[in-house]
C-alpha positions as CSV (number, residue, x, y, z in Angstrom):
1,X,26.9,-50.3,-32.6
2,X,27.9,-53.6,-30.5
3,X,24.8,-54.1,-28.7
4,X,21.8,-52.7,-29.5
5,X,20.1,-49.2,-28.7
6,X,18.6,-48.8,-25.4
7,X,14.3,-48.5,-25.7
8,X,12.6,-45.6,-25.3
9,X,11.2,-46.5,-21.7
10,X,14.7,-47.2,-20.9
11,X,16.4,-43.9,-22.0
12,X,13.5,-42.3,-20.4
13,X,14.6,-44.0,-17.5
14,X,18.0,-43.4,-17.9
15,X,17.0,-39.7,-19.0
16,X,19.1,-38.1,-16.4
17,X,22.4,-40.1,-17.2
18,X,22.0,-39.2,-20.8
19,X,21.9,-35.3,-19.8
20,X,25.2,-36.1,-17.9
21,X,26.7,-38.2,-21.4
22,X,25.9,-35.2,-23.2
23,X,27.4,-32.7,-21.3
24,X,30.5,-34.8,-21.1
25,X,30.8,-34.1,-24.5
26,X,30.1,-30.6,-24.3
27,X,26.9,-30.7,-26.1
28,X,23.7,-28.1,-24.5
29,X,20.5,-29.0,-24.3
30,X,19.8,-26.3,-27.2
31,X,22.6,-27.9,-29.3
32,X,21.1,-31.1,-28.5
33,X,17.7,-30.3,-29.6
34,X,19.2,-29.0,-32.9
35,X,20.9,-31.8,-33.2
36,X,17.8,-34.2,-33.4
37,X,16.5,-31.6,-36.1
38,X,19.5,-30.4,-38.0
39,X,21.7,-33.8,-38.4
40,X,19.5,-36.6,-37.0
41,X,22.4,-38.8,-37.7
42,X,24.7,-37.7,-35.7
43,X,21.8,-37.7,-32.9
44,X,21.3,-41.1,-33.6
45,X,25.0,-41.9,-33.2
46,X,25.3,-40.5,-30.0
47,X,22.3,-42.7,-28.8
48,X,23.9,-45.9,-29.7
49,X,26.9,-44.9,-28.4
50,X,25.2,-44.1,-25.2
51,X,23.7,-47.3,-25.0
52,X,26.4,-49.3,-25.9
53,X,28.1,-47.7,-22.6
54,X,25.1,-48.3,-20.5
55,X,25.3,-52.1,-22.0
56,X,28.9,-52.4,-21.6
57,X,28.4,-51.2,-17.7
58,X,26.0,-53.6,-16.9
59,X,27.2,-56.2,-18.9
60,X,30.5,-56.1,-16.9
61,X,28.9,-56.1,-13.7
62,X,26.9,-59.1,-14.7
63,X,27.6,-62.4,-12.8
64,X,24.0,-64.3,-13.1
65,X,21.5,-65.0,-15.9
66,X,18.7,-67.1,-15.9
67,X,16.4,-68.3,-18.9
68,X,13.2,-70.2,-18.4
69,X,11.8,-72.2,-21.2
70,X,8.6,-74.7,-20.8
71,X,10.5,-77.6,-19.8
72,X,13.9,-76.2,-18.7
73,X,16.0,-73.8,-16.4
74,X,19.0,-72.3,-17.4
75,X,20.9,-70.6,-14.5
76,X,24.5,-69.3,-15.6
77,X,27.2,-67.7,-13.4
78,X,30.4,-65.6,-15.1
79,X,33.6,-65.7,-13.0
80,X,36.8,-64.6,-15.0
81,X,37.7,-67.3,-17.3
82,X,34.5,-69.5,-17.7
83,X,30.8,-69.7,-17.7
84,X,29.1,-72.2,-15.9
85,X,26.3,-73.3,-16.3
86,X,23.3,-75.6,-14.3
87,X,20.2,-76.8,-16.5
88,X,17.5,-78.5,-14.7
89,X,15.5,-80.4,-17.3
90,X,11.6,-81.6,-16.4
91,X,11.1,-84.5,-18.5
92,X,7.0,-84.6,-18.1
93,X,5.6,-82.3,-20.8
94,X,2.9,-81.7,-19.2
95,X,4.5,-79.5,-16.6
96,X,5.5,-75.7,-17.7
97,X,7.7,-74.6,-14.9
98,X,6.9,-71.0,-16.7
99,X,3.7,-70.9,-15.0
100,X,3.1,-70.8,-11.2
101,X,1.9,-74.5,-11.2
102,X,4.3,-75.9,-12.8
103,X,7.3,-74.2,-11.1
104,X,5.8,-74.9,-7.9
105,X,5.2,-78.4,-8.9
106,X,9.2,-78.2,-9.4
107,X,9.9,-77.0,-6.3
108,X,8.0,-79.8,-4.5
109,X,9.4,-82.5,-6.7
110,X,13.3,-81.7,-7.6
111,X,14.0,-85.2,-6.0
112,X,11.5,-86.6,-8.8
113,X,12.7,-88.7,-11.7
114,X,11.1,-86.3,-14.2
115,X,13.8,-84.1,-12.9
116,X,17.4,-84.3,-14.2
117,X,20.3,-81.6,-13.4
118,X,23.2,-80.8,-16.0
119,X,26.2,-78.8,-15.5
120,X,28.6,-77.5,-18.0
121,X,31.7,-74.9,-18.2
122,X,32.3,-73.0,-21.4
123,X,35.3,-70.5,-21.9
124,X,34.3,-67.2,-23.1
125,X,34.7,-66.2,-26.7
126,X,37.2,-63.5,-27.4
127,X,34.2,-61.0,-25.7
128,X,32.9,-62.0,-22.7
129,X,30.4,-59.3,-22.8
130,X,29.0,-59.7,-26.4
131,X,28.5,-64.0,-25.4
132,X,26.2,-62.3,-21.8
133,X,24.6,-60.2,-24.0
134,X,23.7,-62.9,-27.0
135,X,22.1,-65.0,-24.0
136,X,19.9,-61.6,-22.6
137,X,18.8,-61.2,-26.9
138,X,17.5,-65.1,-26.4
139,X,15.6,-64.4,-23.5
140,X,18.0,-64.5,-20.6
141,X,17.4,-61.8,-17.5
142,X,20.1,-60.8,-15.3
143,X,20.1,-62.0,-11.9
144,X,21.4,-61.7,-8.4
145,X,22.2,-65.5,-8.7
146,X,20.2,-67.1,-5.8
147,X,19.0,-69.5,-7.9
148,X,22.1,-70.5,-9.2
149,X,23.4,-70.7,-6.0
150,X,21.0,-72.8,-4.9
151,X,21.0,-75.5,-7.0
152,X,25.0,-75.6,-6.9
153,X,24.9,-76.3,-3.3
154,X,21.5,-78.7,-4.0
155,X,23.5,-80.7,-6.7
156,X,27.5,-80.5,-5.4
């Protein structure tokens, strides 16, 4: 397995795509079923190789993720040969900009001296998936990338 099985809120979310990666393969719902009870191995192969697809697919169509720690924002965008990255660092501890107060104190002080902005490029590693999905396993959420957008335009 590359990436790690789906949970089970998500393949009950996903229940309907499973059905459809099942019959691909040519396997019933009755085979399926004694499957699970006759070799659960091979059941539980065909869930993590379901889930690595569903991964891989939104993996690739990943172009934003954002992490928010206490005292920091990372905000990364994915174009074809490097990662970029934006880090906006709040240098007063006593501002969590994962709370409501603290981001919107943030938001109404980005000009503030507590506040510094970093940017960095990285090139990929020899997967560009498996790096996206080693930042979601820290804590990093796909976006849409308005944030990131933002603070490019804010800081360039």
């Amino acid at each position: 397995m590359k990436y790690s099985r789906l949970t089970k809120e998500q393949f009950e979310e996903l229940h309907q795509e499973f059905i459809n990666f099942l019959a691909t393969q040519s396997i019933t719902h009755e085979e399926w079923t004694n499957l699970k009870t006759n070799k659960p191995e091979m059941a539980e192969m065909e869930l993590d190789v379901f889930s690595d697809l569903i991964w891989e697919g939104a993996l690739n169509k990943a172009e934003y993720l954002e992490h928010f720690a206490p005292q920091h924002m990372y905000l990364f965008h994915f174009d074809e040969a490097n990662m970029h990255a934006i880090v906006v660092n709040v240098k007063n501890e006593s501002i969590d900009i994962t709370t409501q107060e603290g981001y919107d104190w943030l938001r109404e002080n980005l000009m503030d001296d507590n506040v510094e902005f970093l940017q960095a490029d990285k090139e990929y590693s020899e997967d560009k998936n498996l790096d996206k999905f080693k930042m979601i396993e820290q804590g990093a959420v796909i976006t849409k990338g308005e944030l990131y957008r933002y603070f490019d335009k804010l800081i360039n």
